[in-house]
C-alpha positions in Angstrom: -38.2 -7.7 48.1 -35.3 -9.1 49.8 -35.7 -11.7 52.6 -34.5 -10.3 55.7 -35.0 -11.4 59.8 -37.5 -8.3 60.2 -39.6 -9.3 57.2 -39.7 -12.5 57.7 -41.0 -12.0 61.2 -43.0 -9.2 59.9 -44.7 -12.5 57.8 -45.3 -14.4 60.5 -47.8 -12.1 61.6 -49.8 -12.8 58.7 -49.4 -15.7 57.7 -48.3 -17.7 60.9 -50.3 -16.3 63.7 -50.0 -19.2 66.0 -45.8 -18.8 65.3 -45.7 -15.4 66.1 -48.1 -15.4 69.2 -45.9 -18.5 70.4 -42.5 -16.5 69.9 -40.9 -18.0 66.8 -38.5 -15.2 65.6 -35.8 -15.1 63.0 -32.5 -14.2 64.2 -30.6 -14.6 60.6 -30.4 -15.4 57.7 -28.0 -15.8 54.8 -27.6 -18.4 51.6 -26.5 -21.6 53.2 -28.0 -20.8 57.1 -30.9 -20.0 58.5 -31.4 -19.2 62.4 -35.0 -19.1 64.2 -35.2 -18.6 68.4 -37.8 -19.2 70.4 -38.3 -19.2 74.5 -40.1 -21.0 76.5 -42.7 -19.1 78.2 -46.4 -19.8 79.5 -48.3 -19.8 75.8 -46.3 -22.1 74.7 -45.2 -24.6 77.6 -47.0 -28.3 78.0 -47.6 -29.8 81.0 -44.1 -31.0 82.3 -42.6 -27.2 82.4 -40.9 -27.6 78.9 -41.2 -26.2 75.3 -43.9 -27.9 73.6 -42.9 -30.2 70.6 -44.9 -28.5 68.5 -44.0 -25.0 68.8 -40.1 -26.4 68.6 -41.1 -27.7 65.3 -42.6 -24.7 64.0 -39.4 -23.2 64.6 -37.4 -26.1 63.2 -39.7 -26.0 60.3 -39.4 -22.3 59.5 -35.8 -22.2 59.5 -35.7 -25.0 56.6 -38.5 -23.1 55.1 -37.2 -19.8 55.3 -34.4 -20.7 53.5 -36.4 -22.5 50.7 -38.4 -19.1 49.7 -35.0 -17.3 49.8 -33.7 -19.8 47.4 -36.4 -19.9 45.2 -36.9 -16.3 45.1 -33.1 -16.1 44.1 -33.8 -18.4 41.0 -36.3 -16.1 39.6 -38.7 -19.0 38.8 -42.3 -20.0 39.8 -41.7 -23.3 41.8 -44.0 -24.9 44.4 -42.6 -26.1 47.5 -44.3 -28.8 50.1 -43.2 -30.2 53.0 -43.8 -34.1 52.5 -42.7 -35.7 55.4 -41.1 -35.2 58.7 -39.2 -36.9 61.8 -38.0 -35.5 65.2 -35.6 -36.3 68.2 -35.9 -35.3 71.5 -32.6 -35.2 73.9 -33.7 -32.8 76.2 -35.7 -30.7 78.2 -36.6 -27.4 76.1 -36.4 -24.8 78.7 -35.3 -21.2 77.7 -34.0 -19.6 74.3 -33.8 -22.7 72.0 -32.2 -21.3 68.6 -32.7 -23.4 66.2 -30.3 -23.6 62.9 -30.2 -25.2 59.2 -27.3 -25.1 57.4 -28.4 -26.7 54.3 -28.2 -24.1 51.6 -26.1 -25.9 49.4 -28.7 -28.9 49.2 -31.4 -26.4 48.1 -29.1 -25.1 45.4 -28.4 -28.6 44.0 -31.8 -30.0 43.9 -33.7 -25.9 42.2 -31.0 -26.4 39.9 -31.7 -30.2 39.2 -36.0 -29.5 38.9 -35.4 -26.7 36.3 -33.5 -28.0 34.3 -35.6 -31.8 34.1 -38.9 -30.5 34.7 -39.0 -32.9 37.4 -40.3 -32.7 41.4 -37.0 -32.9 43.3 -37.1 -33.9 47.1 -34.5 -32.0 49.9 -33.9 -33.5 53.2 -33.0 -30.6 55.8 -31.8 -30.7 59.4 -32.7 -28.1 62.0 -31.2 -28.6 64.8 -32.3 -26.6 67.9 -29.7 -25.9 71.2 -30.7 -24.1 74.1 -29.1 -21.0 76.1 -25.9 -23.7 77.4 -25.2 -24.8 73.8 -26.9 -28.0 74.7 -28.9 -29.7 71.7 -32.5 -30.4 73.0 -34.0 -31.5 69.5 -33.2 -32.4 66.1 -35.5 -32.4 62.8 -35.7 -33.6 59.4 -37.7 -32.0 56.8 -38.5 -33.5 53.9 -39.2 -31.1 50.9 -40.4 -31.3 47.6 -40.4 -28.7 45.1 -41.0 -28.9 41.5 -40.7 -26.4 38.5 -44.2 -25.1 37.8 -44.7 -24.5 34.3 
């Protein structure tokens, strides 16, 4: 199966309920980039009229996920993948379409490579970075990631 927008929203369905009933939605995806949107609407609002900080990271989070499965999927090899740790800015109010993007490919590709070959758990640091309709950045996040060769 490849890993496209539609079947990646298609998952979120099924496996990400609260995602998908909160508007999370891939836009694109390629190797090295990953794009996730969501709009602020009622569901998923707080109480000061902006985007929830949790529903931005769910976005945030996917993109760095979404582009894990693809690269693991693309190695052909059973490895686990867990997000360890995480850290978030806030610049601005998230009102809107916030797309949110990770451009971090290349890291995935150098630390798969680096855990199949040693056997070792490898850990990935990814940036999603998440601008609203004006091009304005409203949040940044860091996902930390660790994946490991199963055997």
């Amino acid at each position: 199966m490849n890993i496209t927008p539609r079947k990646l929203n298609t998952f979120t369905i099924f496996k990400l309920p609260s995602a998908y009933l909160c508007g999370v939605r891939t836009q694109y995806i390629d190797t090295n980039k990953c794009v996730v949107t969501v709009k602020h609407r009622w569901i998923n609002q707080n109480p000061f009229n902006s985007m929830f900080w949790a529903v931005q990271g769910m976005a945030a989070e996917f993109t760095t996920g979404a582009l894990m499965m693809l690269k693991i999927k693309e190695s052909g090899k059973k490895i686990s993948m867990l997000v360890t740790s995480n850290t978030a800015t806030f610049t601005k109010k998230a009102t809107g379409r916030i797309a949110f993007t990770c451009n971090d490919g290349k890291l995935i590709d150098e630390a798969l490579k680096k855990a199949i070959e040693t056997g070792e758990g490898q850990i990935v640091k990814m940036t999603s970075i998440g601008v609203n309709e004006e091009g304005v950045e409203v949040s940044t996040f860091v996902f930390e990631w660790s994946i490991k060769a199963k055997s």
